[in-house]
C-alpha positions as CSV (number, residue, x, y, z in Angstrom):
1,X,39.9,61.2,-13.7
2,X,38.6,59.8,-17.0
3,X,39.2,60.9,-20.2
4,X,38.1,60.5,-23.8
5,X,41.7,61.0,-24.8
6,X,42.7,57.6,-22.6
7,X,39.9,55.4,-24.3
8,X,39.8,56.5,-27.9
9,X,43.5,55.9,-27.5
10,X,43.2,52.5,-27.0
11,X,39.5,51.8,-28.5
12,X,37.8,54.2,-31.3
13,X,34.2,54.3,-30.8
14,X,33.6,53.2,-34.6
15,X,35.6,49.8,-33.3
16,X,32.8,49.9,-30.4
17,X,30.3,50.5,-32.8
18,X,31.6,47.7,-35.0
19,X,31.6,45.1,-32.4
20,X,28.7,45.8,-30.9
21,X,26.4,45.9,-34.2
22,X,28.5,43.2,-35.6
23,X,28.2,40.2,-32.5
24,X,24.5,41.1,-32.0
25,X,23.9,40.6,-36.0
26,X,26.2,37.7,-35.6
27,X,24.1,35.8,-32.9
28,X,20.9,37.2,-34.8
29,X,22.0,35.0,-37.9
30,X,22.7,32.1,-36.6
31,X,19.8,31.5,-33.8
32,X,17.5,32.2,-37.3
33,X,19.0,30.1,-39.4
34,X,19.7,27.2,-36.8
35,X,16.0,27.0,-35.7
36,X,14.0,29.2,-38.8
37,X,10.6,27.2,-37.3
38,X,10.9,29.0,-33.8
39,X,11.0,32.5,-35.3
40,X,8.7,32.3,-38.1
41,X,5.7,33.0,-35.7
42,X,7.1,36.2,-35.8
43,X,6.9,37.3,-39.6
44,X,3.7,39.3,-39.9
45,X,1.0,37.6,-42.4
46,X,0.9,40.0,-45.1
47,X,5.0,38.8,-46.0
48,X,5.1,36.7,-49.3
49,X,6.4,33.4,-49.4
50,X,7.0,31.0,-46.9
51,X,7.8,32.6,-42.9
52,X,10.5,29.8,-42.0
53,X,11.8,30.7,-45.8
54,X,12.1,34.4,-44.9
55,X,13.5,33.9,-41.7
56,X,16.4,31.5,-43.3
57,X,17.0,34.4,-45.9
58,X,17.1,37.1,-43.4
59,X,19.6,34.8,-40.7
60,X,21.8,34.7,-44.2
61,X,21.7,38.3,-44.5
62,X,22.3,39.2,-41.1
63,X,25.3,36.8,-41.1
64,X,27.2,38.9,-44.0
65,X,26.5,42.0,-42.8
66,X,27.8,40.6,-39.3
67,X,31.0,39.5,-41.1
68,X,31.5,43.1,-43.3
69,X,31.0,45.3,-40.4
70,X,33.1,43.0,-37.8
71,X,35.6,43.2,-40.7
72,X,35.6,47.0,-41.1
73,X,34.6,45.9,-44.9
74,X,32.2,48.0,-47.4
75,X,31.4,49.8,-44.0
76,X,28.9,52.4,-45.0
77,X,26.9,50.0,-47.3
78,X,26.9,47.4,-44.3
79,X,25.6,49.9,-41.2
80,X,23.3,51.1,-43.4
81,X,21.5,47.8,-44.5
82,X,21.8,47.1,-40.9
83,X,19.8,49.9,-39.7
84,X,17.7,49.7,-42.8
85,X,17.1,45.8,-41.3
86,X,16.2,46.9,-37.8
87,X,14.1,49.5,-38.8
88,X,11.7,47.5,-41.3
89,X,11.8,44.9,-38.3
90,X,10.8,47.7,-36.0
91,X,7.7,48.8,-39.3
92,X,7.0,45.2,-40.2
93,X,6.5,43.5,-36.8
94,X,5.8,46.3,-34.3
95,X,7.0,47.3,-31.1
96,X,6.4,45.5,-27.9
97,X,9.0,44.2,-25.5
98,X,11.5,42.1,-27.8
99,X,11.6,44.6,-30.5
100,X,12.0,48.0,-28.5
101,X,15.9,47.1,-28.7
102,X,15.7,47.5,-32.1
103,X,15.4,51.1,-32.0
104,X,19.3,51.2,-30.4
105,X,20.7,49.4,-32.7
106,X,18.5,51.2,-35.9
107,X,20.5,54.0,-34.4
108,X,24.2,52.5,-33.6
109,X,23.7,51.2,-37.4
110,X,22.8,55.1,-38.3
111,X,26.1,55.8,-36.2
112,X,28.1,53.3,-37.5
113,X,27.1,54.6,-41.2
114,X,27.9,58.6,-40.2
115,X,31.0,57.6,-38.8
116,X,32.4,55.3,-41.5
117,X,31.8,57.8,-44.5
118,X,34.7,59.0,-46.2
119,X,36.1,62.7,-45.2
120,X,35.6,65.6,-47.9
C-alpha cells in the first residue's frame, strides 16, 4: 500500500517543487535567450522597448531564478518572482493553449513560496 511516510522519506515535496519549477524555468531561459527572434512574436504591443530585447532580459531572469530555486537559495524571494513571472505572462499575453500551463506553475511557484517560509 502507499504511503506518504515512504516518499517524503526519500523525497520532500518542496525538493519536488524545486525541481519541477526550477528545470521548467531552466529550459524557459535558455530556449529565450538562444533564439530571442522566435519568441518575440509573442510580447504583446503595448511592452516598451524592443520584443527580442525583452525576451533576452526575461531568458536572463528566468535562468537565475532557475539556478536559486534548483539551489534551494533565497527560496522565498525566488518562487515568488517566479509565480509573480507566470502570472504577468498569464495578464500580459493571455490565455490560449501554450499559456494555460502557466496557471500550474503560477501556483507550484505560490507552493513553493508557502512552503519555503521560515517557521514562527
Amino acid at each position: 500500500m502507499w504511503k506518504r511516510s515512504n516518499f517524503t522519506a526519500m523525497l520532500s515535496p518542496i525538493l519536488l517543487l524545486r525541481v519541477g519549477v526550477g528545470l521548467t524555468l531552466l529550459y524557459i531561459g535558455v530556449v529565450a535567450v538562444a533564439d530571442p527572434e522566435t519568441w518575440a512574436l509573442y510580447v504583446p504591443l503595448w511592452v516598451p522597448g524592443p520584443a527580442v530585447s525583452c525576451i533576452t532580459v526575461c531568458g536572463v531572469l528566468d535562468l537565475v531564478l532557475a539556478a536559486l530555486i534548483i539551489a534551494g537559495r533565497a527560496l522565498p524571494l525566488a518562487s515568488f518572482l517566479a509565480a509573480f513571472h507566470f502570472a504577468a505572462l498569464i495578464l500580459g499575453y493571455g490565455v490560449d493553449d501554450a499559456t494555460f500551463q502557466s496557471f500550474g506553475l503560477m501556483f507550484a511557484s505560490l507552493a513553493l513560496f508557502v512552503l519555503s517560509l521560515p517557521e514562527e
